[in-house]
PyMOL CGO cylinders between C-alpha atoms (Angstrom):
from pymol import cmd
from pymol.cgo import CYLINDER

trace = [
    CYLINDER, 0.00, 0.00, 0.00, 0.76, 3.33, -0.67, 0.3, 1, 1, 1, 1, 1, 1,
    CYLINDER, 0.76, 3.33, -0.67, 2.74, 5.25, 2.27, 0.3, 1, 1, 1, 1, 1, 1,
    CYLINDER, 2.74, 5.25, 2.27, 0.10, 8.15, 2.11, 0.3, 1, 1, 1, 1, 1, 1,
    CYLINDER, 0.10, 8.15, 2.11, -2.78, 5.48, 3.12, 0.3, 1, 1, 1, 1, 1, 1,
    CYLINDER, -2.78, 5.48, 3.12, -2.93, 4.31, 6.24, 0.3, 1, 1, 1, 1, 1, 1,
    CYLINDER, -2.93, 4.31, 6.24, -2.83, -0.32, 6.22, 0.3, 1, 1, 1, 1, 1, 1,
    CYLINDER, -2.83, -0.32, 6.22, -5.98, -2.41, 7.76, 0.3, 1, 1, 1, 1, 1, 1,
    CYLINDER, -5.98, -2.41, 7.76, -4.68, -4.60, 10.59, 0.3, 1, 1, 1, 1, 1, 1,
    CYLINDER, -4.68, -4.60, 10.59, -5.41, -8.46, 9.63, 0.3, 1, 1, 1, 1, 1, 1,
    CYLINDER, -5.41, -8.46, 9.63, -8.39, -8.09, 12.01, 0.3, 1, 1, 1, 1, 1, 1,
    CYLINDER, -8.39, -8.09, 12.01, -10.05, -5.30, 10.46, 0.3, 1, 1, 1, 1, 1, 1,
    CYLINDER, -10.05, -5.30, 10.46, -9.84, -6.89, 7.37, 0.3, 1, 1, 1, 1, 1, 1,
    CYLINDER, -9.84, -6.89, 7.37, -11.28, -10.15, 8.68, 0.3, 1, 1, 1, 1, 1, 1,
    CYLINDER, -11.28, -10.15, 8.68, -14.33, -7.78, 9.78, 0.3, 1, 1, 1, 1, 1, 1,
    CYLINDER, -14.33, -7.78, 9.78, -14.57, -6.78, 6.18, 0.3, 1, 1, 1, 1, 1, 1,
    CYLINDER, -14.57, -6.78, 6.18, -14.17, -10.33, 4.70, 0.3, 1, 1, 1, 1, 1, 1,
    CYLINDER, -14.17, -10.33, 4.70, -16.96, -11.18, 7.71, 0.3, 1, 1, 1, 1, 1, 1,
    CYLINDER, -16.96, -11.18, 7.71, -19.28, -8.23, 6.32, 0.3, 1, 1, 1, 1, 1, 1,
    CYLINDER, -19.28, -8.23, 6.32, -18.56, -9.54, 2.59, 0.3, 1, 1, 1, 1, 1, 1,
    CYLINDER, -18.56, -9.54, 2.59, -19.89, -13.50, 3.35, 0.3, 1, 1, 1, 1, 1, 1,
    CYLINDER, -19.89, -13.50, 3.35, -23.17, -12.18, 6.34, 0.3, 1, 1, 1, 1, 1, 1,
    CYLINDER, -23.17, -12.18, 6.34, -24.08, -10.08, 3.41, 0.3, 1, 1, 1, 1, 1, 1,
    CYLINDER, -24.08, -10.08, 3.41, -24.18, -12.39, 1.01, 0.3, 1, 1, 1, 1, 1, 1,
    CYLINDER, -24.18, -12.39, 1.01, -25.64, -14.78, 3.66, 0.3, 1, 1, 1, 1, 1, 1,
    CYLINDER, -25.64, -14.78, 3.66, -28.77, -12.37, 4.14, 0.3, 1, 1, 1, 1, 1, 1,
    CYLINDER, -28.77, -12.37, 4.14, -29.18, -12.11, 0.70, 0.3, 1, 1, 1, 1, 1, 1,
    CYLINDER, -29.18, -12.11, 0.70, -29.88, -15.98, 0.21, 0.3, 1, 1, 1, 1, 1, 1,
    CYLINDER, -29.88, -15.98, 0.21, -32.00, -15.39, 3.23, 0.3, 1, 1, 1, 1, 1, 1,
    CYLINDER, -32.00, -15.39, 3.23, -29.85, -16.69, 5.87, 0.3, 1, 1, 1, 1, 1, 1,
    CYLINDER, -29.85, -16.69, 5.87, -30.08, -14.71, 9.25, 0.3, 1, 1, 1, 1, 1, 1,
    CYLINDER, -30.08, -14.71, 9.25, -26.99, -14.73, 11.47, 0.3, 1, 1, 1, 1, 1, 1,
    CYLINDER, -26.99, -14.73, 11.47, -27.07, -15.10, 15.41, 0.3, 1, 1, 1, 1, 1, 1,
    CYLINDER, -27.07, -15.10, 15.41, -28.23, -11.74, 17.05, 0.3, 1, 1, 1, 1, 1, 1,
    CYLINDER, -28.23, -11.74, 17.05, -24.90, -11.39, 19.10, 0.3, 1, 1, 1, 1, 1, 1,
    CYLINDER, -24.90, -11.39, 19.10, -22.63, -12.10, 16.00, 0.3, 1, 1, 1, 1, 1, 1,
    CYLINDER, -22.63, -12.10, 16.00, -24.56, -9.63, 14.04, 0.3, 1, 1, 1, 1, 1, 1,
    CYLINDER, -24.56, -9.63, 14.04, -24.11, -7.01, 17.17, 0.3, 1, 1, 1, 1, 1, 1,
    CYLINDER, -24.11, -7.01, 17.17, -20.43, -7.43, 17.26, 0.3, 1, 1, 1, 1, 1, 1,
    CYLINDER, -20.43, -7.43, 17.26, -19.85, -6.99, 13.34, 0.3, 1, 1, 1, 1, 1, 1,
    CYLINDER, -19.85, -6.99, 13.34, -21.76, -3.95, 13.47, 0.3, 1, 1, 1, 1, 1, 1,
    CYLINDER, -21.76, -3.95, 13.47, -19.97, -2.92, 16.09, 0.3, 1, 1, 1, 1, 1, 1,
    CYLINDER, -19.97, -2.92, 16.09, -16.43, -3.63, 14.77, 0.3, 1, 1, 1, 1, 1, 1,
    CYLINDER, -16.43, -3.63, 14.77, -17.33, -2.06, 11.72, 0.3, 1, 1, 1, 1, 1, 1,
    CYLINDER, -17.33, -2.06, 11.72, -17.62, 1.77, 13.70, 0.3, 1, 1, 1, 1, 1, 1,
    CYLINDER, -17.62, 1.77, 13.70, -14.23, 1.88, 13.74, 0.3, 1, 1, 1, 1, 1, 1,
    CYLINDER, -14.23, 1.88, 13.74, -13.21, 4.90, 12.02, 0.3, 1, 1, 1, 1, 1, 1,
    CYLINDER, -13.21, 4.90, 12.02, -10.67, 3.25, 9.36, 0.3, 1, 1, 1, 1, 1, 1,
    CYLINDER, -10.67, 3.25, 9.36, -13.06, 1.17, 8.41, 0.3, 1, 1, 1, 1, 1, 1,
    CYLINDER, -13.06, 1.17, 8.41, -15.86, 4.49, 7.67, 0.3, 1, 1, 1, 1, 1, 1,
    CYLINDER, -15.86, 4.49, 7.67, -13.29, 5.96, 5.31, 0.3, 1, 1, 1, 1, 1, 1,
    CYLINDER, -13.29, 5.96, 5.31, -13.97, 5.88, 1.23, 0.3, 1, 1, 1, 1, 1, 1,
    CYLINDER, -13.97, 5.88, 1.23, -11.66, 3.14, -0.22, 0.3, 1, 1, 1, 1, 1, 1,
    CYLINDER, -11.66, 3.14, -0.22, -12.13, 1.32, -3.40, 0.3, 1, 1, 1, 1, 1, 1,
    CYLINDER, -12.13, 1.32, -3.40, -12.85, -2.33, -2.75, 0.3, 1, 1, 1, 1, 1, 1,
    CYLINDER, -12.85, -2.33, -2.75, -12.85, -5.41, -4.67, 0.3, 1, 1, 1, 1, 1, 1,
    CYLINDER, -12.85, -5.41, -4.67, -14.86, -8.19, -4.00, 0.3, 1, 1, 1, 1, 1, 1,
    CYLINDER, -14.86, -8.19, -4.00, -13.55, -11.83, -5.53, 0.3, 1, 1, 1, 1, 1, 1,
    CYLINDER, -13.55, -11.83, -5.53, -15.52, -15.31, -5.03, 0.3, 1, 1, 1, 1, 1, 1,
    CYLINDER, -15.52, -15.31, -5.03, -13.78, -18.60, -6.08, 0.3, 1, 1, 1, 1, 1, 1,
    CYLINDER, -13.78, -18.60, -6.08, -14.77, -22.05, -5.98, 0.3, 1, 1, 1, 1, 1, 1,
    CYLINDER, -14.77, -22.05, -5.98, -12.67, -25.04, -6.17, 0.3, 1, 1, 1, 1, 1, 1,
    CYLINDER, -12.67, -25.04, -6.17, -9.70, -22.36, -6.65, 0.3, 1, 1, 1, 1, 1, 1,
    CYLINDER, -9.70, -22.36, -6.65, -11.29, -20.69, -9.61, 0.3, 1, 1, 1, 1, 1, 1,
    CYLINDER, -11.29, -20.69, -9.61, -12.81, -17.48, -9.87, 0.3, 1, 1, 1, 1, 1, 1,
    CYLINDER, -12.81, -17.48, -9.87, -16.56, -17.56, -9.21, 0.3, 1, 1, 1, 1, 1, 1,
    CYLINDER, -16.56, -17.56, -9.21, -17.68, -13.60, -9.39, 0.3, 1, 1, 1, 1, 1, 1,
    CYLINDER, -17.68, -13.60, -9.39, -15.36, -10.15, -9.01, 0.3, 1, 1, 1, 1, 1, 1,
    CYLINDER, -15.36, -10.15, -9.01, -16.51, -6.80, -9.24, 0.3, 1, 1, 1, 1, 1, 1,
    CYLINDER, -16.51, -6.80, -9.24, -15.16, -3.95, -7.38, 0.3, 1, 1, 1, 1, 1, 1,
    CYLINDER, -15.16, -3.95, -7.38, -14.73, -0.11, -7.48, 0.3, 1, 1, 1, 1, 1, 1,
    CYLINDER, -14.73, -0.11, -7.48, -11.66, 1.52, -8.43, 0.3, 1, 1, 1, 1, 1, 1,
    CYLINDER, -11.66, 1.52, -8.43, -11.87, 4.96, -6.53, 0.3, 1, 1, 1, 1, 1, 1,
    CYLINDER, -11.87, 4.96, -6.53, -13.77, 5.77, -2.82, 0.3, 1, 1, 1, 1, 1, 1,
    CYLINDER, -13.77, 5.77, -2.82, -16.68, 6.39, -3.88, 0.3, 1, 1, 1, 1, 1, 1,
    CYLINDER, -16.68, 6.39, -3.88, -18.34, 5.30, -0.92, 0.3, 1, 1, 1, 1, 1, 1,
    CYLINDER, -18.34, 5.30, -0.92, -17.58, 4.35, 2.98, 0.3, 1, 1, 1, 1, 1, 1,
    CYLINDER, -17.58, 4.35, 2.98, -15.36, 0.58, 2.95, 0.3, 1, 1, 1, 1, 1, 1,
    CYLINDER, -15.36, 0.58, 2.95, -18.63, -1.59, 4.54, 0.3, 1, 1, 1, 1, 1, 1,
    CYLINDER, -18.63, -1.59, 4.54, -21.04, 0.02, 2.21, 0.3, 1, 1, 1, 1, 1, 1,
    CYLINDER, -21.04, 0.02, 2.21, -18.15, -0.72, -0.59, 0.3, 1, 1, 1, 1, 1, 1,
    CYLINDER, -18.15, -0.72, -0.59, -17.98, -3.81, 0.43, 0.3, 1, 1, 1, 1, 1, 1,
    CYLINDER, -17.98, -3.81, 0.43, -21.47, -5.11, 1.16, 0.3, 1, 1, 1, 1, 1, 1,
    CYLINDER, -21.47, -5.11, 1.16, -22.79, -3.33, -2.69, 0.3, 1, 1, 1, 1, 1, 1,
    CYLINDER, -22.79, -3.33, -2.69, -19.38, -5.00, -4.19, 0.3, 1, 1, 1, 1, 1, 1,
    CYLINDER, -19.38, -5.00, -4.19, -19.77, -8.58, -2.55, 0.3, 1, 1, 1, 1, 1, 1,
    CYLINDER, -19.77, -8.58, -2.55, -23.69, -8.20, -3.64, 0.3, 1, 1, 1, 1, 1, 1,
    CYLINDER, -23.69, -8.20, -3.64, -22.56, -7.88, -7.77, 0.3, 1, 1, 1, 1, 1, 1,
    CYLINDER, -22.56, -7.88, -7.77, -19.54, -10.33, -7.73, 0.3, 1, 1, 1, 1, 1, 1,
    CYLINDER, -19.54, -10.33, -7.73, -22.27, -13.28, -6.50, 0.3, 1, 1, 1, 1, 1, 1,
    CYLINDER, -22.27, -13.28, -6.50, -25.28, -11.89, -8.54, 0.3, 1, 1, 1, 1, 1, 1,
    CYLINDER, -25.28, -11.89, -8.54, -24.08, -9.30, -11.37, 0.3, 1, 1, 1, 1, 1, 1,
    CYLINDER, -24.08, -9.30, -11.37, -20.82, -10.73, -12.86, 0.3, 1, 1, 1, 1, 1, 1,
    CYLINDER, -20.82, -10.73, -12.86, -22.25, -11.68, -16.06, 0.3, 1, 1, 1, 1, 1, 1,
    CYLINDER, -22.25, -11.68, -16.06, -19.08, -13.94, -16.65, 0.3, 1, 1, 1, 1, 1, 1,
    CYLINDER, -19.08, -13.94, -16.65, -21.20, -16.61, -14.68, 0.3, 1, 1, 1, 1, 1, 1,
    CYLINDER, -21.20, -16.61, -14.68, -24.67, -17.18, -13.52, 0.3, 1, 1, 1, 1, 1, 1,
    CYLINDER, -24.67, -17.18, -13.52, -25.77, -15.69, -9.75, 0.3, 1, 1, 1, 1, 1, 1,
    CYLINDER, -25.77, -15.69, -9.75, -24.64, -17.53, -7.03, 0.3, 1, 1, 1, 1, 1, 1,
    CYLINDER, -24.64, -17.53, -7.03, -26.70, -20.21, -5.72, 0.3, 1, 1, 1, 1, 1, 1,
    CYLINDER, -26.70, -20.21, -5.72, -27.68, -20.95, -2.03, 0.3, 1, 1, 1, 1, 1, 1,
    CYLINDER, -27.68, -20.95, -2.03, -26.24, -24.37, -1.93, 0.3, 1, 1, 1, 1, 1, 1,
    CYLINDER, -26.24, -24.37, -1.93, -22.78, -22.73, -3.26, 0.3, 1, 1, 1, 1, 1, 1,
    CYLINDER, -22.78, -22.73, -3.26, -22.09, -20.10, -0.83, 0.3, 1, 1, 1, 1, 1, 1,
    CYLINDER, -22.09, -20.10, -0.83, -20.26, -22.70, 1.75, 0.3, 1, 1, 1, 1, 1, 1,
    CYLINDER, -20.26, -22.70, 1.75, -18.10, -23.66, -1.48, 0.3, 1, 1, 1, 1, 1, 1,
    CYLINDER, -18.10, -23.66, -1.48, -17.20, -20.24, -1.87, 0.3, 1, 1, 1, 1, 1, 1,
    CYLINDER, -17.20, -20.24, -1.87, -13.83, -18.52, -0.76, 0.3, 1, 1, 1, 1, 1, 1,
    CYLINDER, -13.83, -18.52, -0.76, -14.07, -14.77, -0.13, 0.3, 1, 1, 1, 1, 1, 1,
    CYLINDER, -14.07, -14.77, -0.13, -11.42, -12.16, -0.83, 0.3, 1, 1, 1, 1, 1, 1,
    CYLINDER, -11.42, -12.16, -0.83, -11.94, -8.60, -0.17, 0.3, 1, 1, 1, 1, 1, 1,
    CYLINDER, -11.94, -8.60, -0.17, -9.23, -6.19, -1.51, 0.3, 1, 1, 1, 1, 1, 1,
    CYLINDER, -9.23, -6.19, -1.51, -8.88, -2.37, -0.49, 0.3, 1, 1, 1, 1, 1, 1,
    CYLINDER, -8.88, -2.37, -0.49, -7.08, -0.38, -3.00, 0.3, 1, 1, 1, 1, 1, 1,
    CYLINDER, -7.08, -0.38, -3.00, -4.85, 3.04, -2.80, 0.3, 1, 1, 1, 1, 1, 1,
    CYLINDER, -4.85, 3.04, -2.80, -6.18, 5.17, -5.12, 0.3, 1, 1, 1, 1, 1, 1,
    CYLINDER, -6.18, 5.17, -5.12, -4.71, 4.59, -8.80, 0.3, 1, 1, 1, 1, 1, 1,
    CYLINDER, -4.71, 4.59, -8.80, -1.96, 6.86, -10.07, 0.3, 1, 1, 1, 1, 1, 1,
    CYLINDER, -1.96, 6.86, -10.07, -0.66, 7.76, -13.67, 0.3, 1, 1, 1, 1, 1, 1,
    CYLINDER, -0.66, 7.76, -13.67, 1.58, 5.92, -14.81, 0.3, 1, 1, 1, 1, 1, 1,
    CYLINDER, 1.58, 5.92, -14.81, 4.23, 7.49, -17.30, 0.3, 1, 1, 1, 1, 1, 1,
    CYLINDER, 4.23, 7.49, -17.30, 5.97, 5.45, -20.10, 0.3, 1, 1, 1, 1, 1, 1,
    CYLINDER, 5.97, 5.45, -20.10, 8.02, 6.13, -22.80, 0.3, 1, 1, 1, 1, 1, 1,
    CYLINDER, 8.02, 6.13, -22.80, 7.36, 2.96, -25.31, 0.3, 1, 1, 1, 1, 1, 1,
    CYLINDER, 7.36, 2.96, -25.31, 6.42, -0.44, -24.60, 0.3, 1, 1, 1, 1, 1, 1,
    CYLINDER, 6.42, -0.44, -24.60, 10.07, -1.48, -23.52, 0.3, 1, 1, 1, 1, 1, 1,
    CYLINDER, 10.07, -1.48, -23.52, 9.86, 1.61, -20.89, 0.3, 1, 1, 1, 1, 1, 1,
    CYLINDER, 9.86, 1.61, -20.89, 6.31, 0.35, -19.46, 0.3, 1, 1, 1, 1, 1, 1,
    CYLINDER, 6.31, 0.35, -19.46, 7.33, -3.37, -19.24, 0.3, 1, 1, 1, 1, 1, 1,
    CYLINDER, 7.33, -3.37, -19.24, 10.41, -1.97, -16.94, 0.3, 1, 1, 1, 1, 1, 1,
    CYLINDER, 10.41, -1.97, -16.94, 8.20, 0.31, -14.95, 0.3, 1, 1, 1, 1, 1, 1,
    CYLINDER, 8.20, 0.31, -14.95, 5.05, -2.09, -13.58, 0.3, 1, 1, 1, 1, 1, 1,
    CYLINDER, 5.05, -2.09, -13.58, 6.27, -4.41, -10.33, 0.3, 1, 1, 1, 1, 1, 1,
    CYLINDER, 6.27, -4.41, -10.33, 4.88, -8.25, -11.04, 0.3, 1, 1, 1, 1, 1, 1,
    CYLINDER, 4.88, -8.25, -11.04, 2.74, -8.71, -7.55, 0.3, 1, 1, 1, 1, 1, 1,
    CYLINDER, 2.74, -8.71, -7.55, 2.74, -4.99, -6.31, 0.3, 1, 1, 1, 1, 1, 1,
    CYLINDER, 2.74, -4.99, -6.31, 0.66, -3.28, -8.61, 0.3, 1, 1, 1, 1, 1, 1,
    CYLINDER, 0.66, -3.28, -8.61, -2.37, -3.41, -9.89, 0.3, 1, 1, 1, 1, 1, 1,
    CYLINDER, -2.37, -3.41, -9.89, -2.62, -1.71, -13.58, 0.3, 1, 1, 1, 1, 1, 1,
    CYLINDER, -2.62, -1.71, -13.58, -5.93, 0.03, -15.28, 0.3, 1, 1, 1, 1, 1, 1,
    CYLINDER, -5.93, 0.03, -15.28, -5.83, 0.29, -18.59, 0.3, 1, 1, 1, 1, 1, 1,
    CYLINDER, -5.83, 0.29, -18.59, -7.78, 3.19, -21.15, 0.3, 1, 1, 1, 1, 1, 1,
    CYLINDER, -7.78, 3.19, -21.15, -7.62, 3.78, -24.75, 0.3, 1, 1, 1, 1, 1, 1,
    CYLINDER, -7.62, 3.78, -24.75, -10.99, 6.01, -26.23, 0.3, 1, 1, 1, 1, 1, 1,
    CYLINDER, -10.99, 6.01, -26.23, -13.65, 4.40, -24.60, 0.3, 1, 1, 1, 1, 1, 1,
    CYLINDER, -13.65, 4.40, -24.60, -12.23, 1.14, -24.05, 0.3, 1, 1, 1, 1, 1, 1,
    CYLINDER, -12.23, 1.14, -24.05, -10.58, -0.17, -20.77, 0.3, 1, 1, 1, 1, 1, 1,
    CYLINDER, -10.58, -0.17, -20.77, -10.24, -2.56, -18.02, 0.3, 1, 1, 1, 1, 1, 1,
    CYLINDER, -10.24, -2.56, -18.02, -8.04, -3.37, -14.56, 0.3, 1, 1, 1, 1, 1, 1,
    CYLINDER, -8.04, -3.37, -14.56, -6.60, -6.33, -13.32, 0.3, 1, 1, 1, 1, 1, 1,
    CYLINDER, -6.60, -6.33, -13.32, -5.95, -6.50, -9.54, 0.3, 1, 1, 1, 1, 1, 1,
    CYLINDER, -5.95, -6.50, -9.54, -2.68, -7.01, -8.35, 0.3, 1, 1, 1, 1, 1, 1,
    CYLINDER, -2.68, -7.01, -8.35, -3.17, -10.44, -7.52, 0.3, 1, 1, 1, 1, 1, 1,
    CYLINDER, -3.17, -10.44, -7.52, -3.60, -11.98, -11.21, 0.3, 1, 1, 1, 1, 1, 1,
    CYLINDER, -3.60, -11.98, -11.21, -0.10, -11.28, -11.55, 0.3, 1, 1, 1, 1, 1, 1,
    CYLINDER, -0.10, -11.28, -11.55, 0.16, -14.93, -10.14, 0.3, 1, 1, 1, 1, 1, 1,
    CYLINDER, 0.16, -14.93, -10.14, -1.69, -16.09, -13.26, 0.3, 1, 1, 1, 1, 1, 1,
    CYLINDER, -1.69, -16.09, -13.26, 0.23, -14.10, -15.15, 0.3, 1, 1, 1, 1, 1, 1,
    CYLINDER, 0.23, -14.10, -15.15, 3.62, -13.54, -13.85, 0.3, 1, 1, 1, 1, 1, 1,
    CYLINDER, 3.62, -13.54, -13.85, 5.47, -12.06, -17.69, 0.3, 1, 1, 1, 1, 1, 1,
    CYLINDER, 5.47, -12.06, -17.69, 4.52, -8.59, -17.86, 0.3, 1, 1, 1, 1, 1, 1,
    CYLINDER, 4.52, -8.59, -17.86, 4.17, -9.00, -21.61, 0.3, 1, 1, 1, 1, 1, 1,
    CYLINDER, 4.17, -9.00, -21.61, 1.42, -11.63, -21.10, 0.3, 1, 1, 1, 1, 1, 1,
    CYLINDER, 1.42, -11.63, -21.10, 0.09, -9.80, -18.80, 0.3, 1, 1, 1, 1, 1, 1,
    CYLINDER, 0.09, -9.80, -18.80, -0.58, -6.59, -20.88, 0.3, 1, 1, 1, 1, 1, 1,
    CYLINDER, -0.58, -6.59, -20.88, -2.19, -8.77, -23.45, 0.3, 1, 1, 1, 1, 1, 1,
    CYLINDER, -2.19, -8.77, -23.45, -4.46, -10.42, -21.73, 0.3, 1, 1, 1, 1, 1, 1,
    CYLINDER, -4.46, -10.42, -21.73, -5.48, -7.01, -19.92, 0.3, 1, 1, 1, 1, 1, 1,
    CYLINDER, -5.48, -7.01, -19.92, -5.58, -5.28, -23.30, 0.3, 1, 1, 1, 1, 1, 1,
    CYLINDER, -5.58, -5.28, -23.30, -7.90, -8.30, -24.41, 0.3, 1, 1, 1, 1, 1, 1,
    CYLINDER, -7.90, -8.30, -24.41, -10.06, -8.09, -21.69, 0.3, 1, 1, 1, 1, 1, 1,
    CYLINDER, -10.06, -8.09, -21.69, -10.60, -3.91, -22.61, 0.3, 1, 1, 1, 1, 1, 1,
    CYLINDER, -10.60, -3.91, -22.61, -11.51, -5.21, -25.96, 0.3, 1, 1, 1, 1, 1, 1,
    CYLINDER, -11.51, -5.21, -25.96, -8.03, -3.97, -27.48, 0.3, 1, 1, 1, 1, 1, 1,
    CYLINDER, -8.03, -3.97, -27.48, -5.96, -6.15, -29.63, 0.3, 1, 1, 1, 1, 1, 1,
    CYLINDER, -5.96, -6.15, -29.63, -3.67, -7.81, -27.35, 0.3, 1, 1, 1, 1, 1, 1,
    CYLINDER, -3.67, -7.81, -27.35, -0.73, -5.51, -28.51, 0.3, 1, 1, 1, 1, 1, 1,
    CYLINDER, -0.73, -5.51, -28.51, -1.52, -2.40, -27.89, 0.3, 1, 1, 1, 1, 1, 1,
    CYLINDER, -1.52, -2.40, -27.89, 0.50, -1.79, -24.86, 0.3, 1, 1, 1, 1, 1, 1,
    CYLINDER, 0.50, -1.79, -24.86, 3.30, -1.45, -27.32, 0.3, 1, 1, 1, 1, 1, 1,
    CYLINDER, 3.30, -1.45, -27.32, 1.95, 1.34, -29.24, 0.3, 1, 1, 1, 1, 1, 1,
    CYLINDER, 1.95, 1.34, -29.24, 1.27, 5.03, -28.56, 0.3, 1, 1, 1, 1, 1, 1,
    CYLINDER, 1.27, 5.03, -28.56, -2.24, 6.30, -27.11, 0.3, 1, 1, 1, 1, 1, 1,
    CYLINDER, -2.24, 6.30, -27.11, -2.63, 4.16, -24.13, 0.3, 1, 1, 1, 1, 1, 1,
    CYLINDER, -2.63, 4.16, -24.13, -3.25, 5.47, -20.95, 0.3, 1, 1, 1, 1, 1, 1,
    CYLINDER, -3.25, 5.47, -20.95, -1.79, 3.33, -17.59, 0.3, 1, 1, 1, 1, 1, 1,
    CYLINDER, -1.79, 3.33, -17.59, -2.37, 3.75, -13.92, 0.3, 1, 1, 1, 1, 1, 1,
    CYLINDER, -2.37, 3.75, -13.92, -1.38, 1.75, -10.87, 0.3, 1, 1, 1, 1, 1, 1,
    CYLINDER, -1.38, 1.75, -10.87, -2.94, 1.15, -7.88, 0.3, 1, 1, 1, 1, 1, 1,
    CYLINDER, -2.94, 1.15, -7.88, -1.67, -1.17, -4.76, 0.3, 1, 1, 1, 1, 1, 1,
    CYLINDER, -1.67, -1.17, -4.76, -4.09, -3.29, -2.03, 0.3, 1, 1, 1, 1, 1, 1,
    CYLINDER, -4.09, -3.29, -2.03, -4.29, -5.07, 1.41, 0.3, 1, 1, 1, 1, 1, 1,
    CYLINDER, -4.29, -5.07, 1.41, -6.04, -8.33, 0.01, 0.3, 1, 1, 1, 1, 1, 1,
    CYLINDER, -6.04, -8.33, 0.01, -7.63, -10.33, 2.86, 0.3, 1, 1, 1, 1, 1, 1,
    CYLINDER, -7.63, -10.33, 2.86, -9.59, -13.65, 2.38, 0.3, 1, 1, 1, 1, 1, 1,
    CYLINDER, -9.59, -13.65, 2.38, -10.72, -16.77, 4.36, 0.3, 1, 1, 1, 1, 1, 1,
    CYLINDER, -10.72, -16.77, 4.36, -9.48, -20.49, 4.13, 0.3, 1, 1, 1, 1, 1, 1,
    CYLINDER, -9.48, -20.49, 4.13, -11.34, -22.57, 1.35, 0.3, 1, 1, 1, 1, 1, 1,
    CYLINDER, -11.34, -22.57, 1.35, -14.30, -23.34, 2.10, 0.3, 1, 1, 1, 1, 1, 1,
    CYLINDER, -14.30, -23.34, 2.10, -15.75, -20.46, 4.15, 0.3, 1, 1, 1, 1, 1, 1,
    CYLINDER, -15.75, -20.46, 4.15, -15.00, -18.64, 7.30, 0.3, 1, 1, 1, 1, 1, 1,
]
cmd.load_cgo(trace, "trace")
């Protein structure tokens, strides 16, 4: 993370990974025990956790991605972010169909808070390959009115930052080389990316 942002301690992430699965919980009309309810809310006063972040919200099943949608800027407090984001990666991804009740214990949560992205200036190709850091950043892509992000974590899918491009510039809609040519605008972000063991919390 950025030194200008202040980190999440492990347990104030948990809260948010917490938040991310009782939301998705009360959506498939599961209703948590009172006193567990009472001490989320509670732990999610604390004032960090009130401050506009841009979240990600990333299901996977069976170690493959099930739903991820996310915000790139704070446009909102980090619960709200969280609870709207964790709501559209199980329902509104339309990469796959909405999540099912009978999948949610399959389902491994990750919640990612992001610093907010930054432009990223490059010479050429050769100069932006040099500049991005494999497993530290996360890179946005624009070009006209096409573009698209990859968090910082798909880096482990993708660990050559040439493949890495291309598949990003595919998933804007861009032929897969256009990260070596002129008119493309980068930014980087970094995250705290917290998640529970397989299976559920």
């Amino acid at each position: 993370m950025a030194d200008s942002m202040v980190q999440l301690t492990r347990e104030q992430g948990q809260v948010l990974v917490r938040l991310a699965r009782r939301t998705l919980e009360a959506r498939l009309g599961a209703t948590p025990p009172g006193a567990e309810q009472e001490a989320l809310t509670s732990a999610l006063q604390e004032e960090l956790l009130r401050e506009n972040r841009g979240t990600f919200v990333c299901l996977k099943s069976g170690g493959e991605l099930r739903g991820c949608i996310g915000s790139l800027v704070g446009d909102a407090p980090l619960a709200e972010g969280v609870r709207r984001n964790a709501v559209n990666a199980a329902f509104q991804d339309h990469r796959f169909l909405p999540l099912g009740a009978g999948e949610l214990g399959r389902v491994r949560i990750e919640v990612s808070v992001l610093t907010p992205p930054q432009p990223l200036a490059f010479a050429d190709g050769a100069d932006l390959i040099a500049k991005l850091r494999p497993h530290v950043d996360g890179v946005i892509i624009r070009k006209g009115l096409a573009g698209a992000t990859f968090l910082p974590q798909v880096w482990e899918q993708l660990p050559q930052a040439d493949s890495f491009l291309a598949h990003l510039c595919r998933k804007a809609g861009l032929p897969p080389d256009t990260w070596r040519y002129p008119g493309l605008e980068v930014m980087t972000y970094q995250v705290q990316a917290f998640s529970e063991e397989e299976g559920g919390d």
